[in-house]
ChimeraX commands (.cxc) that place a marker at each C-alpha (Angstrom):
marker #1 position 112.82,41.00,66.24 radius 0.5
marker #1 position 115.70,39.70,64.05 radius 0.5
marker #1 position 116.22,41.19,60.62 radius 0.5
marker #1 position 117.01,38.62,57.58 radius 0.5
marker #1 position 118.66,39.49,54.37 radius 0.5
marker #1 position 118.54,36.30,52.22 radius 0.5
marker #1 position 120.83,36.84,48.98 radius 0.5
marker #1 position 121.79,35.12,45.94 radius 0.5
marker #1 position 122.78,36.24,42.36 radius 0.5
marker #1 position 119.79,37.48,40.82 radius 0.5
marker #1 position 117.18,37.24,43.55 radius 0.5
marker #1 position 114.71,35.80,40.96 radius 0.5
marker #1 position 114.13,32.31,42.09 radius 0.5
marker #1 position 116.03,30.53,45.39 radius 0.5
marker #1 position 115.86,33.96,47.64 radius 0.5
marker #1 position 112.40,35.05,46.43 radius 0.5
marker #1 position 111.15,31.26,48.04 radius 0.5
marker #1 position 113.08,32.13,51.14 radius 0.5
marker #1 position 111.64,35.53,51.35 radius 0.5
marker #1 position 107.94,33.86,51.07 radius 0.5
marker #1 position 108.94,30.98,53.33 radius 0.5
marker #1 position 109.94,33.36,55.81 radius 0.5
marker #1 position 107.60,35.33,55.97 radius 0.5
marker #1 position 104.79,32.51,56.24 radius 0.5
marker #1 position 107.00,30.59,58.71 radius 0.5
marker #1 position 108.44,33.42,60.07 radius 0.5
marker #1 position 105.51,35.91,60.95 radius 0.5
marker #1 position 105.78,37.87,63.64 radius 0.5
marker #1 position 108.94,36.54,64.84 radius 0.5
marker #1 position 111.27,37.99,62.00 radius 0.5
marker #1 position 111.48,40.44,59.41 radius 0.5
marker #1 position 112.87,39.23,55.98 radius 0.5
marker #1 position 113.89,41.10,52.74 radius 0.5
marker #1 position 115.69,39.22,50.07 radius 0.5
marker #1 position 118.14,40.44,47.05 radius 0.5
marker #1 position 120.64,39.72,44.24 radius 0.5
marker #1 position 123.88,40.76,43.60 radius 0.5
marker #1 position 122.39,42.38,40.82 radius 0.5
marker #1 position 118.51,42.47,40.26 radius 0.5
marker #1 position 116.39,40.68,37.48 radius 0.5
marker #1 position 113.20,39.50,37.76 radius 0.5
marker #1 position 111.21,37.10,39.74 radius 0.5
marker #1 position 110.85,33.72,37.57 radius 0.5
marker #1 position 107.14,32.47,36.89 radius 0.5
marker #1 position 107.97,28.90,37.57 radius 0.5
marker #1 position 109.17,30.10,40.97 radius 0.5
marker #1 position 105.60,31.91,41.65 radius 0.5
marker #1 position 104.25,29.03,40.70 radius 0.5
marker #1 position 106.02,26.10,42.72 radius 0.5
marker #1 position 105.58,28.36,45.77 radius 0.5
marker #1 position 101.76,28.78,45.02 radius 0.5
marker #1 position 101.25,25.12,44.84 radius 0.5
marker #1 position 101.71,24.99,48.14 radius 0.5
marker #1 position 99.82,28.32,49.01 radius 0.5
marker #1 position 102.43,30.85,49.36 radius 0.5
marker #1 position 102.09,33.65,47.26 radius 0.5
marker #1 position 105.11,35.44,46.16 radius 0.5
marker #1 position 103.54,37.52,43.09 radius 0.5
marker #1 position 104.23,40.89,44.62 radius 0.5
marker #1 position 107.66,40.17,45.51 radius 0.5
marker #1 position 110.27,41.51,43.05 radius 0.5
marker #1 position 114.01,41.31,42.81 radius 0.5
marker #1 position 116.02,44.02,44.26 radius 0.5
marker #1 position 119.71,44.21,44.12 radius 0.5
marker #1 position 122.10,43.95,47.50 radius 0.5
marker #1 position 122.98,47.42,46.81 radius 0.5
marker #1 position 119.93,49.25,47.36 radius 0.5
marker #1 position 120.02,47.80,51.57 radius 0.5
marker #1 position 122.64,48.83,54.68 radius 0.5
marker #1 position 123.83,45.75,56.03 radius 0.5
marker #1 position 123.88,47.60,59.51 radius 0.5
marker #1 position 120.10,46.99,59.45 radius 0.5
marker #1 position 120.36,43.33,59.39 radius 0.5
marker #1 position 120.98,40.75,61.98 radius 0.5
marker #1 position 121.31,37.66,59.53 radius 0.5
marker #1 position 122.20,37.25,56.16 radius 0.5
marker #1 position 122.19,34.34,54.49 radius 0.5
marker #1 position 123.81,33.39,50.80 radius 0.5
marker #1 position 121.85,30.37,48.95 radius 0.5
marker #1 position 124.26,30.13,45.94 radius 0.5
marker #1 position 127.41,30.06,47.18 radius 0.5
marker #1 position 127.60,33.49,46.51 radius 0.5
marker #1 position 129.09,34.31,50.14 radius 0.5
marker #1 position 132.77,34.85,48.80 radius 0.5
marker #1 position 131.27,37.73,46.57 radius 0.5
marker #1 position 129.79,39.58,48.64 radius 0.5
marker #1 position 130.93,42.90,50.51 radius 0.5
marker #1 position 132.86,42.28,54.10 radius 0.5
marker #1 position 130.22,44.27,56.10 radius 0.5
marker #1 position 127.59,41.43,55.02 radius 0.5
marker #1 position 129.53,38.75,55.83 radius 0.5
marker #1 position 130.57,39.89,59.47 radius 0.5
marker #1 position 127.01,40.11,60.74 radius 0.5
marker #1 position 125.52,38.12,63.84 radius 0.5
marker #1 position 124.63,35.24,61.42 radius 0.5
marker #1 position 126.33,34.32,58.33 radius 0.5
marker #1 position 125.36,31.29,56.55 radius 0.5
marker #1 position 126.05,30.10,52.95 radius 0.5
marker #1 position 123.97,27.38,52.05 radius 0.5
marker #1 position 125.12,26.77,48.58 radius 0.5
marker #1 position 121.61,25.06,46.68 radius 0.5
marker #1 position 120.98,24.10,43.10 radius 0.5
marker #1 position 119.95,26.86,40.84 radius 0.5
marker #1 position 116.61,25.97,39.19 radius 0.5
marker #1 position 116.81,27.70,36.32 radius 0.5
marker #1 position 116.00,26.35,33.15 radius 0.5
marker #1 position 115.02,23.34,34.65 radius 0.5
marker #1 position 112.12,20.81,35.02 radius 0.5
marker #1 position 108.91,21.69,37.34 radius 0.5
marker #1 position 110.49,18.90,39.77 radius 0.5
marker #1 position 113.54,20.48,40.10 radius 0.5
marker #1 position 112.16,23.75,41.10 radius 0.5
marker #1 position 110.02,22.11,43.13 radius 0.5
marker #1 position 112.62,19.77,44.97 radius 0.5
marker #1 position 115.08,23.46,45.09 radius 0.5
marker #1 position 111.35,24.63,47.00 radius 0.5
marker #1 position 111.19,22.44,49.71 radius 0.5
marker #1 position 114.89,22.14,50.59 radius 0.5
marker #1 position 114.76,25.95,50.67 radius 0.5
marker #1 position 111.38,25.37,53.19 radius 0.5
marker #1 position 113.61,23.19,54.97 radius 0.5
marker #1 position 116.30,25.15,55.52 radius 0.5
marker #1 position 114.20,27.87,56.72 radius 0.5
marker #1 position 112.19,27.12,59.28 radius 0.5
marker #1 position 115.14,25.69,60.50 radius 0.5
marker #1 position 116.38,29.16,60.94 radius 0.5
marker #1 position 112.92,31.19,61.94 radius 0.5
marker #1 position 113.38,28.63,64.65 radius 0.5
marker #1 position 116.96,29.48,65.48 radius 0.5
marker #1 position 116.33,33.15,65.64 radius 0.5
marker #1 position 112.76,33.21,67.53 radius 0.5
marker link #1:1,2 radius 0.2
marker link #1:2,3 radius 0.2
marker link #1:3,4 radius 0.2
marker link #1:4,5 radius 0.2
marker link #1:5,6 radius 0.2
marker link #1:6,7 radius 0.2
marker link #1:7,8 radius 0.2
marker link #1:8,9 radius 0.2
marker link #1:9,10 radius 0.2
marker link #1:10,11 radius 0.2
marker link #1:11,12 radius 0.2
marker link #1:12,13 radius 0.2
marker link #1:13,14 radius 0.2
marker link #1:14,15 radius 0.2
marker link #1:15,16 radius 0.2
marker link #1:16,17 radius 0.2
marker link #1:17,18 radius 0.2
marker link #1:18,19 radius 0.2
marker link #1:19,20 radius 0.2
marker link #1:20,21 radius 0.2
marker link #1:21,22 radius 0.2
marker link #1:22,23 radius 0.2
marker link #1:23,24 radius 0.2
marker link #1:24,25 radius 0.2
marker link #1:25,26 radius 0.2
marker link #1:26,27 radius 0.2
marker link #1:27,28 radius 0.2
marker link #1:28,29 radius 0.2
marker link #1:29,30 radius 0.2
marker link #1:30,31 radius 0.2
marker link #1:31,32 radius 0.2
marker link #1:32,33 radius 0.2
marker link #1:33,34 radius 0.2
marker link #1:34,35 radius 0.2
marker link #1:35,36 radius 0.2
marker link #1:36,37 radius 0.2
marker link #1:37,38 radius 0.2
marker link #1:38,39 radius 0.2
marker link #1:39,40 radius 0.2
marker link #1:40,41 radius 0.2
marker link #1:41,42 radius 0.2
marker link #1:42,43 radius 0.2
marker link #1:43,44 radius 0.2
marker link #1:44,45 radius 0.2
marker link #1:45,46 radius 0.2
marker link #1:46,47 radius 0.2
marker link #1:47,48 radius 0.2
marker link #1:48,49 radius 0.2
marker link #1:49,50 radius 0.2
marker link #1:50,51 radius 0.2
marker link #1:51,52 radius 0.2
marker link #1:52,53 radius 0.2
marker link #1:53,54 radius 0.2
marker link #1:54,55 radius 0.2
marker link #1:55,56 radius 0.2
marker link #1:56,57 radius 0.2
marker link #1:57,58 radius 0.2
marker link #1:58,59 radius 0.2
marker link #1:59,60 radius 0.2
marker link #1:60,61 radius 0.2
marker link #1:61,62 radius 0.2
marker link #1:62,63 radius 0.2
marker link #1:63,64 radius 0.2
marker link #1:64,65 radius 0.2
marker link #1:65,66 radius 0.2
marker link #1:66,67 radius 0.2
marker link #1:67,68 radius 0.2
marker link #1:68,69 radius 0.2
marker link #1:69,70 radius 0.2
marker link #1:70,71 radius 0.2
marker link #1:71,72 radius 0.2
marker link #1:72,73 radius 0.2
marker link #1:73,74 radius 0.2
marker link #1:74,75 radius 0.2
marker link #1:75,76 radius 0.2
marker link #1:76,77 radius 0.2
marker link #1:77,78 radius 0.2
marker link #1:78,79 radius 0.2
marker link #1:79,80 radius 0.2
marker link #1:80,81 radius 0.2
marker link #1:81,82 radius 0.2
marker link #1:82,83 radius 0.2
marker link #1:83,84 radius 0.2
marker link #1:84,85 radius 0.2
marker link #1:85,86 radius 0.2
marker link #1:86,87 radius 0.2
marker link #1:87,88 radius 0.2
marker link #1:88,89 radius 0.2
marker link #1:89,90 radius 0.2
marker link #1:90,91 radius 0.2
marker link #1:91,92 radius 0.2
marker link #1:92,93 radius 0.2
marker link #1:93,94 radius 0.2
marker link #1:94,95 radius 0.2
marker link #1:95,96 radius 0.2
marker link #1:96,97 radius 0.2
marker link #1:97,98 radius 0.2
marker link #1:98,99 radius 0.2
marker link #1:99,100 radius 0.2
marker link #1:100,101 radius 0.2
marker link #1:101,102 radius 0.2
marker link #1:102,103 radius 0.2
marker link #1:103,104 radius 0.2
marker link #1:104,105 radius 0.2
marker link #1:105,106 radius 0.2
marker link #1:106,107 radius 0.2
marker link #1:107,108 radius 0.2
marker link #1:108,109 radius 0.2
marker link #1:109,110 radius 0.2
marker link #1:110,111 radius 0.2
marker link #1:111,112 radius 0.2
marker link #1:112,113 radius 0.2
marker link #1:113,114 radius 0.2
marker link #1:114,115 radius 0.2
marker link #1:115,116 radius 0.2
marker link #1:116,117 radius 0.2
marker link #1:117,118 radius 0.2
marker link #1:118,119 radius 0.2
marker link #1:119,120 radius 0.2
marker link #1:120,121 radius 0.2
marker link #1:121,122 radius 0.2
marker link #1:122,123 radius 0.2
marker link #1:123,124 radius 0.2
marker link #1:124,125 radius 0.2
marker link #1:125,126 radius 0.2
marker link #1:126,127 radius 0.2
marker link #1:127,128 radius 0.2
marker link #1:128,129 radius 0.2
marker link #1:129,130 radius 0.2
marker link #1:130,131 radius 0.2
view
């Protein structure tokens, strides 16, 4: 089974919806943490875009980059554009991908929610690639 690190700045909003769409797309077939280069917190409007659609993310919290071994991971993948900041050994693994989508925050329900399903998108595209 293929190990996913999905990471972004503050693992609060575009990673946490990866995380839950991998995990509902992805179980069984791939295991999935996501962090931040540094940790917040998970944003309510995120929780609640992803429940709208019946994913529940409410456990998940934000964890920075630094608390994992990127040994343990098969994929990693950047959704900010954050790829150029992060440490070599995370960039050199199997699968690197930088996908480089709109930050939500502080914006309207319909951008969070448009952020949502391009993130959806994007990964089942890659539970598919790796199963």
């Amino acid at each position: 089974m293929k190990r996913v690190m999905f990471v972004c700045k503050k693992n609060s909003r575009r990673s946490q919806m990866a995380e839950g769409f991998a995990r509902t797309l992805g179980g069984g077939k791939i295991a999935v943490s996501s962090s931040g280069l540094e940790a917040s917190q998970v944003d309510p409007t995120t929780v609640e875009v992803m429940s709208e659609i019946g994913i529940d993310i409410s456990e998940q919290t934000s964890k920075p980059l630094s608390d994992f071994n990127p040994e343990e991971y098969d994929a990693v993948i950047s959704l900010c554009g954050c790829g150029v900041n992060l440490p070599e050994s995370w960039v050199v693994r199997e699968v690197f991908e930088d996908w480089q989508l709109d930050d939500p925050e502080g914006e309207s329900i319909e951008t969070f929610q448009r952020v949502r399903d391009e993130v959806k998108e994007r990964v089942a595209k890659l539970v598919e690639s790796l199963s």
